[in-house]
MMTF fields as JSON, N, C-alpha, C and O atoms, coordinates in Angstrom:
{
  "mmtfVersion": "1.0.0",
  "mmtfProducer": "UNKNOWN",
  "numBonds": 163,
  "numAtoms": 164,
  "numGroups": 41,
  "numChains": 1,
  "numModels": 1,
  "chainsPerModel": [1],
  "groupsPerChain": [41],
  "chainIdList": ["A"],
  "bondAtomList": [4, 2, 8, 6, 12, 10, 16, 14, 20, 18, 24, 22, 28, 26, 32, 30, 36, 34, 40, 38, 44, 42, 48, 46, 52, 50, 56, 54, 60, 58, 64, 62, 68, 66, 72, 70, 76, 74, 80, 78, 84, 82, 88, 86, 92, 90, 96, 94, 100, 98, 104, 102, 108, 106, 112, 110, 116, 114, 120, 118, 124, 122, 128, 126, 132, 130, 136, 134, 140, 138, 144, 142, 148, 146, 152, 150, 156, 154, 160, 158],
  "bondOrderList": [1, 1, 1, 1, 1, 1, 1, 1, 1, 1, 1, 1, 1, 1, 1, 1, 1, 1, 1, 1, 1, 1, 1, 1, 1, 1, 1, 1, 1, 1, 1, 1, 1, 1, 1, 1, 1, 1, 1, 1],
  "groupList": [{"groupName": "UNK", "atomNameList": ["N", "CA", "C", "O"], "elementList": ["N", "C", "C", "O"], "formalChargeList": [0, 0, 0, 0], "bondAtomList": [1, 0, 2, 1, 3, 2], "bondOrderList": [1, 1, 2], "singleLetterCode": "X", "chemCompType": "L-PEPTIDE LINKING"}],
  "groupTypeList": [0, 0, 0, 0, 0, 0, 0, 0, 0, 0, 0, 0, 0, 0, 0, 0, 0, 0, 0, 0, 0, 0, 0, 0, 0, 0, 0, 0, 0, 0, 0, 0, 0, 0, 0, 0, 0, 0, 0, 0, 0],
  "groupIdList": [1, 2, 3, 4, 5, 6, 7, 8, 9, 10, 11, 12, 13, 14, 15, 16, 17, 18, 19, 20, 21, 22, 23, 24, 25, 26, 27, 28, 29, 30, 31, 32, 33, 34, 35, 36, 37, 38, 39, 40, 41],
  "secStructList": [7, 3, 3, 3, 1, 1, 7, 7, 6, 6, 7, 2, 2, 2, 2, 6, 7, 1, 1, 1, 3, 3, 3, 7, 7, 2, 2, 2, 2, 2, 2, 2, 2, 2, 2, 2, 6, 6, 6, 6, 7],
  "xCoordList": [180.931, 179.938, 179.758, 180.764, 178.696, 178.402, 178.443, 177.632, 179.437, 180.096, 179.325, 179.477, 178.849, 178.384, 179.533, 180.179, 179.692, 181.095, 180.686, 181.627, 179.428, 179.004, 178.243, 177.214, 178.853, 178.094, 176.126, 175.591, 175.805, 173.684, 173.161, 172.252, 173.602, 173.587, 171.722, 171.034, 171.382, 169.758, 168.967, 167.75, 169.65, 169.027, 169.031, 169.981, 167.272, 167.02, 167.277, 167.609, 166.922, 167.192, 168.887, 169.362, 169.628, 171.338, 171.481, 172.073, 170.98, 171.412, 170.925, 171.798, 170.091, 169.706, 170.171, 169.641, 170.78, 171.461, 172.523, 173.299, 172.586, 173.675, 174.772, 175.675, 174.798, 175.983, 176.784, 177.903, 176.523, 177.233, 177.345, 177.257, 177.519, 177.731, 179.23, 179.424, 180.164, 180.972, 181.502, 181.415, 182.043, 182.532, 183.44, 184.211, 183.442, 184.525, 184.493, 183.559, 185.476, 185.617, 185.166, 185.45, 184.522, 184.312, 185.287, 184.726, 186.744, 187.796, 187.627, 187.452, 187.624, 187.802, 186.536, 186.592, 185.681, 184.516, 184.286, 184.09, 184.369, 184.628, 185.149, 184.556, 186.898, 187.332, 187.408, 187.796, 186.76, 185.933, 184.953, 184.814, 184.255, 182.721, 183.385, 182.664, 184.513, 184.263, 185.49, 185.691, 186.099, 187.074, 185.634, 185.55, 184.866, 183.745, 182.609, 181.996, 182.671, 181.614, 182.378, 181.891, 183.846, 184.928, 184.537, 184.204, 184.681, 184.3, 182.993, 182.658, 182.364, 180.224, 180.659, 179.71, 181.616, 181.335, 182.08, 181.841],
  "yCoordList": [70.928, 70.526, 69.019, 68.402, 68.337, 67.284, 66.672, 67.015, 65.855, 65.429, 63.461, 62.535, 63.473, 62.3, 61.67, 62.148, 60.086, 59.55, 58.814, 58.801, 58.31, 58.377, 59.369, 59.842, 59.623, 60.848, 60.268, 59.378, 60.874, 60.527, 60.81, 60.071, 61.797, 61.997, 62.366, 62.609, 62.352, 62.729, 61.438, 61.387, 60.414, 59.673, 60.03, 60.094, 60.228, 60.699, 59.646, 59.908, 58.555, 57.404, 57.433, 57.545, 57.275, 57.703, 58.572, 58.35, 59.681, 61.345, 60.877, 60.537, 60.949, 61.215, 59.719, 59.591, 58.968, 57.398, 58.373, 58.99, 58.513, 59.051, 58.083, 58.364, 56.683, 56.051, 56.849, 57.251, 57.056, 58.072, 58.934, 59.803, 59.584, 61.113, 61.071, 60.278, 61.984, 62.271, 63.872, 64.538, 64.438, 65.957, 66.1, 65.192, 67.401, 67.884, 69.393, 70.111, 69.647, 71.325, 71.858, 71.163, 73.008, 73.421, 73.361, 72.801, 73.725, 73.713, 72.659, 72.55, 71.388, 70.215, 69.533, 68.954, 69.746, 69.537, 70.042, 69.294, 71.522, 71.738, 70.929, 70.358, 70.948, 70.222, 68.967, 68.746, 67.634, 66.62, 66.507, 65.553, 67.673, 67.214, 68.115, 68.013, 68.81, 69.282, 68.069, 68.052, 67.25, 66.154, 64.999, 64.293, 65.011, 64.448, 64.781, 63.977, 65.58, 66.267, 66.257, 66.312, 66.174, 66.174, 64.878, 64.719, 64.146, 62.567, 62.148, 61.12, 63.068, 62.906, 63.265, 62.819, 63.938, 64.04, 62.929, 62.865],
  "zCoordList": [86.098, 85.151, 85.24, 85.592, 84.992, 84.777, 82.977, 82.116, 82.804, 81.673, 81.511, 82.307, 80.698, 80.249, 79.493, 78.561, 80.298, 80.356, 78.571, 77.776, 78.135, 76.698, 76.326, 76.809, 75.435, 74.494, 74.351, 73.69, 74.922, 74.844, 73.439, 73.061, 72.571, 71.345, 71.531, 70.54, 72.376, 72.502, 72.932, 72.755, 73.487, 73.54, 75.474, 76.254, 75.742, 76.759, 78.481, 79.638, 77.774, 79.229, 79.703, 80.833, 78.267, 78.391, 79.242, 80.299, 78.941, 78.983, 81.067, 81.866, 81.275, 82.933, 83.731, 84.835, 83.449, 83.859, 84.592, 83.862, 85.701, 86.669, 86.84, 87.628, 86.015, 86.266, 84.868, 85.189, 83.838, 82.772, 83.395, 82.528, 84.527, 84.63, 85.486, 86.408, 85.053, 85.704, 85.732, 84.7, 86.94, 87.145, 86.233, 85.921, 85.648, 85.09, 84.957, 84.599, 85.251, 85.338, 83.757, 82.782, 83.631, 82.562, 81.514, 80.572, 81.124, 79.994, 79.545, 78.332, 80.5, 80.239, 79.344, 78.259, 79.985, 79.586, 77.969, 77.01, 77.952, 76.516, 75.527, 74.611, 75.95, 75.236, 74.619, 73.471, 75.985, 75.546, 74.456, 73.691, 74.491, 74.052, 72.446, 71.454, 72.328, 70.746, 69.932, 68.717, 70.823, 70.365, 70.097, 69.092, 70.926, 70.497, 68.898, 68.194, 68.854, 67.644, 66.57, 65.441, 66.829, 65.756, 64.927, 63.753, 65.838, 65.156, 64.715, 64.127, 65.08, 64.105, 63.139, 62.495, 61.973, 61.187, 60.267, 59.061]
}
């Protein structure tokens, strides 16, 4: 999967900047991004 090294939060120029992008196997990836959403609230 392709893992955005900052969270883009929807911000679209972020989100497609291929210098934010890095591989990560799917588990991982999961687990990043809900340790991430943990902290939006």
């Amino acid at each position: 999967m392709v893992d955005h090294k900052v969270p883009h939060k929807g911000d679209k120029k972020l989100f497609w900047d291929s210098k934010n992008w890095q591989p990560m196997c799917k588990s991982h990836h999961d687990a990043k991004t809900a340790r991430e959403d943990m902290g939006a609230w």
